[in-house]
N, C-alpha and C positions, 0 to 999 in steps of 0.2 A: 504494500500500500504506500502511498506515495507522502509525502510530509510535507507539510507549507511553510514553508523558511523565509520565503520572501511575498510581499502583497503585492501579485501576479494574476493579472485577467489578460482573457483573449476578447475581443470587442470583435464583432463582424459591422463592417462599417455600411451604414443606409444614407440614401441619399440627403436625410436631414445632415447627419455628420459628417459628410461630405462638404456642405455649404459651409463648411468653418476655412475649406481652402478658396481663396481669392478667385483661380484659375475657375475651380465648378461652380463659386458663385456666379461670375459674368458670365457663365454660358446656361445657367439656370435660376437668375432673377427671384422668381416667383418663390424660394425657396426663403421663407423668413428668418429660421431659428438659429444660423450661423455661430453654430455648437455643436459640442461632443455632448451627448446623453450618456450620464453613466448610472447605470444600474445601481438602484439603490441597495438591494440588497447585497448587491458585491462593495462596493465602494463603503456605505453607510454599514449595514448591520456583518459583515464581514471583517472588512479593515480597518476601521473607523467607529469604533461603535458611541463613543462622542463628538464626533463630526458635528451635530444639528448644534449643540452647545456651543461648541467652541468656536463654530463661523457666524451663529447670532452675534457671540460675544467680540467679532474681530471689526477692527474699522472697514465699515463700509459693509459686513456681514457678508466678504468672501472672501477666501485663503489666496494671496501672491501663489504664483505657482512656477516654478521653472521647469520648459521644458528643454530635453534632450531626445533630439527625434534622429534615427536613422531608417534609409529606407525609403521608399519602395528601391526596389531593383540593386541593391547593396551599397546605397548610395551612404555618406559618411554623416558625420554627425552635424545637423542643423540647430543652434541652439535660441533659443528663444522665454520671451513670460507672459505668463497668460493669468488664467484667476479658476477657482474653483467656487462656483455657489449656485443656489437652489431660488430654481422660477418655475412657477405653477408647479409648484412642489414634484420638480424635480430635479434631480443632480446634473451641473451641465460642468464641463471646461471650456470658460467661453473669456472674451475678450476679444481681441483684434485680430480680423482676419489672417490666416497663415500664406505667405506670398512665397513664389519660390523664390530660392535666394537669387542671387544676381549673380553667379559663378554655374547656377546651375537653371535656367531659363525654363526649363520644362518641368521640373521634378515630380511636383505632383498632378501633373496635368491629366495624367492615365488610370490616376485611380477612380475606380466605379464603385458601386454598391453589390457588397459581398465581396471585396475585398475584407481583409486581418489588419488589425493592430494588434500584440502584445505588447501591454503597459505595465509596467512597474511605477506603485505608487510609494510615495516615501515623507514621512511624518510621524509625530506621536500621536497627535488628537484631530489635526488635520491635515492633507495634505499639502507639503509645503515645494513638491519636486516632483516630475514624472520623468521616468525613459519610453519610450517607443519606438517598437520595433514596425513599421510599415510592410507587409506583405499583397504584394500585385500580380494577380493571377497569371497577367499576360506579360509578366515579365519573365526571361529564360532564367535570371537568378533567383528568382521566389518562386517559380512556380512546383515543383515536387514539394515543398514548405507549405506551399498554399492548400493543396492539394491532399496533404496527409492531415494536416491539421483542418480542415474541412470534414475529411471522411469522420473523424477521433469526433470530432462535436458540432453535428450534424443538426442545426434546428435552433442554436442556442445562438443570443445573440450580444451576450455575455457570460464568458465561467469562470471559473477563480482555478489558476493552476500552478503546478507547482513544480519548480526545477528539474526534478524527475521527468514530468509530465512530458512538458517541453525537451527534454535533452532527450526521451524515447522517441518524439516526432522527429526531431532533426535527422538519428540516427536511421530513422524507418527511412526517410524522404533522401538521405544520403545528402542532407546539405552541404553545399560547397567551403570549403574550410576556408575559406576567405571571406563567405558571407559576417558580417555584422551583426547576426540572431548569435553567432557564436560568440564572439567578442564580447557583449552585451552580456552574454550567460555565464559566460568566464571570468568578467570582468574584477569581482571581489577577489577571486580563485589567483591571479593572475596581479593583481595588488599584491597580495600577499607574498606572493612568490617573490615580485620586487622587491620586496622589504625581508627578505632571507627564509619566510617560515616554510619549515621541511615538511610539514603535516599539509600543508597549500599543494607540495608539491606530488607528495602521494596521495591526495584527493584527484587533481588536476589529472597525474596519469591512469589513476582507476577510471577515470570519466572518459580518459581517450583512447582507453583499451591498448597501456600501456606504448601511444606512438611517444609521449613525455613532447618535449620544447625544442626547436631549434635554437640553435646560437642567437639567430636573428627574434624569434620567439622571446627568450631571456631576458636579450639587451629592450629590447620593449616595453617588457614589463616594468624593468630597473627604470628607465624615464619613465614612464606612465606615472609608478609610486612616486618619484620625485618631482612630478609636476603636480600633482595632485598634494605635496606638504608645502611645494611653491605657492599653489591655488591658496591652502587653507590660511597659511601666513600673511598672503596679502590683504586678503579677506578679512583676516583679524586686525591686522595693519590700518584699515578704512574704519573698522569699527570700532576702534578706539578713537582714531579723527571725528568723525562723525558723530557717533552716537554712546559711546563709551562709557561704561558707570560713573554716576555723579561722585563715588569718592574715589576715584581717581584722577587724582593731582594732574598729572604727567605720564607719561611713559618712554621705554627705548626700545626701538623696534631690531634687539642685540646681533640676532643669526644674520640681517641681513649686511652687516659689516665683520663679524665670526662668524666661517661658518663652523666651525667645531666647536662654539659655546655648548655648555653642559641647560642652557636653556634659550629660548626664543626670545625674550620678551622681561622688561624689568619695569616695575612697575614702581611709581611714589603716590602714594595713596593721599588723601587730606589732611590725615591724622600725620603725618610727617614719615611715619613706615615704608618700609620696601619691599616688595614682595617681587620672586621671578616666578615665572607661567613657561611651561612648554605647549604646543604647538599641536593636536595631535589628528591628523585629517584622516578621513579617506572616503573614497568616492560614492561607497557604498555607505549600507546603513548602521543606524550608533553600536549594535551588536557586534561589528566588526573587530580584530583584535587589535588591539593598541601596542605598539612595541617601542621599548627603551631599553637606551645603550644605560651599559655599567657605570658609565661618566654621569648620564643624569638620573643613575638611583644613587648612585654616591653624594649628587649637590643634591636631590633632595633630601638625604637621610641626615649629611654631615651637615651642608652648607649654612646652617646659620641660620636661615631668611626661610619663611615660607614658600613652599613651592606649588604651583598651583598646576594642572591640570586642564585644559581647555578643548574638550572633544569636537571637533567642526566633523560633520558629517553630511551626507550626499552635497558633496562637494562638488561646485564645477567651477567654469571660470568667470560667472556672475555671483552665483550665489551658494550659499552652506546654511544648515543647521548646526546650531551649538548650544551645550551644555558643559559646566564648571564645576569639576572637584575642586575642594579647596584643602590646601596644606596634607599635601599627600605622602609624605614625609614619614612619619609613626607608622602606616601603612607599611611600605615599604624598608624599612629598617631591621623584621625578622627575613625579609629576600636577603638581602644583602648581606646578613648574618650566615644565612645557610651559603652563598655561594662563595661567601670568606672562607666557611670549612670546607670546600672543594680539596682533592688530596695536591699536595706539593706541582707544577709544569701543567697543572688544568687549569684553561683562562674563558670566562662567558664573556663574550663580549655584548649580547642584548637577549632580554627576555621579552617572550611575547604576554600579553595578560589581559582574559577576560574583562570587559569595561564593570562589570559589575562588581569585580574586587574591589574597585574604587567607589567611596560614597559622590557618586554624579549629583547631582540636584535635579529635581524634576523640574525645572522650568527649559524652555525649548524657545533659545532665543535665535531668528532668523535676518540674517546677515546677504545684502542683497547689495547690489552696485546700483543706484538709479538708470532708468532709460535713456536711452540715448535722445535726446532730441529731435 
């Protein structure tokens, strides 16, 4: 039986959701609702089951939404923001019509009804980020994709599926290993791997039925993870200019002049104190593992000064969620005991760690770059 790990719907796209792209609205006018319809019972009593709460209580009573679209035909990643809220009590993702980009003149011009979307939603109480995967029947890269995962759920025009799910249709349909549905699937799996963990990597090869990573594969990953702590840091970077907690005095934004500081970020609070914060992104969601070097469980066990923890999660290069441990120091001081008794020539250089060893705070603060103009 298959496990839900991630909040994961297949959408069969109709000509109303359709009209949310620029190209099918001018060729079909009459089409008013220039929106995605999402299934409330998937969205709302599935993934969300505070949803109605939490976007009454948001300004404007609907969730900013960033998305990440790849697709149709394996086309790369289109990034954009839209909004999440409820009209004649239903669930849309609407806002401004989606245009194709200007590098790509046609992109969605070919999609019809009954064409796929797989969307990945990502939030605690609303959604605050989507991915989607665009699948087009008549297109030669989607289409055995289109096709399998039509015959699997035949009549529905939304279901909730789950990694498993999806990675048995790809394997059925024998998608192209360069499509984007992979990439997307992989994409946590293949973070991790960047950032050294060997449990990523024997997942990632049970999944490929032992083909493992090319060189080229590797080095990919390795940048991927390290634009994605680039993303999170800039991100944090704005949002201390910008909108930063009122008792903080000042700050220094440390990594981006060391990059081998033992933290990101130092902070002079109101009260005259200083506190340093590390950094801790990735592109996927807060569950993901969080990995530090021996250097910053050392500053934060020994160093003196507070050390703070700052999780950015579904990171891109507009926007992040984030949540703040504070002073995680006492935490980690019995790690750092046990890997002191390691025997004599054995050295760890970084440990991975469930987010939940760490007391996070519930509050889910969302860090977003204004629109462009």
């Amino acid at each position: 039986m298959s496990v839900l790990s991630r909040n994961v719907a297949l959408k069969k796209l109709t000509a109303s959701d359709l009209s949310f792209f620029a190209s099918y609205f001018a060729r079909f006018p009459n089409v008013k609702q220039k929106a995605f319809n999402l299934d409330a019972a998937v969205i709302e009593r599935t993934f969300f089951p505070n949803m109605a709460a939490a976007i009454a209580a948001a300004p404007g009573q609907r969730a900013p939404t960033a998305l990440t679209i790849y697709g149709p035909g394996g086309a790369g990643i289109d990034l954009l923001m839209r909004k999440v809220l409820k009209q004649q009590k239903n669930w849309r993702l609407n806002g401004e019509l989606i245009h194709n980009p200007p590098s790509q003149p046609r992109r969605y011009d070919n999609l019809v009804p009954g064409d796929l979307a797989i969307m990945e939603f990502y939030g605690s109480a609303m959604p605050n980020a989507i991915k989607i995967v665009f699948l087009q029947a008549s297109d030669r890269a989607d289409a055995t994709t289109h096709a399998e995962l039509t015959r699997r759920y035949p009549g529905q025009w939304m279901v909730v599926l789950s990694e498993d799910d999806i990675s048995a249709a790809i394997t059925a349909a024998n998608t192209p290993t360069v499509h984007p549905i992979r990439d997307w699937l992989e994409g946590d799996l293949l973070e991790a791997i960047g950032n050294g963990d060997a449990q990523a990597v024997e997942r990632l090869t049970t999944r490929r039925a032992g083909r493992g990573l090319t060189v080229d594969d590797l080095d990919r990953a390795r940048e991927t993870a390290a634009k994605v702590g680039r993303d999170g840091e800039e991100l944090l970077n704005f949002f201390f200019q910008e909108q930063g907690p009122a008792n903080v005095a000042d700050y220094e934004w440390v990594s981006s002049t060391n990059a081998v500081s033992p933290y990101d970020f130092s902070l002079r609070m109101t009260d005259g104190s200083v506190r340093y914060l590390d950094a801790k992104s990735t592109g996927g969601a807060f569950g993901n593992s969080i990995y530090m070097s021996i250097g910053e469980i050392r500053e934060a066990v020994n160093g003196g000064l507070p050390y703070d923890l700052y999780r950015l999660y579904n990171v891109t290069e507009s926007s992040a969620s984030m949540r703040i441990a504070h002073d995680v120091g006492p935490l980690l001081a019995p790690v750092l005991a046990n890997v002191a008794a390691f025997p004599a020539g054995v050295k760890v250089e970084s440990l991975a760690f469930d987010p939940t060893f760490f007391n996070f705070g519930v509050q889910e603060i969302g860090i977003s770059y204004p629109d462009e103009p």
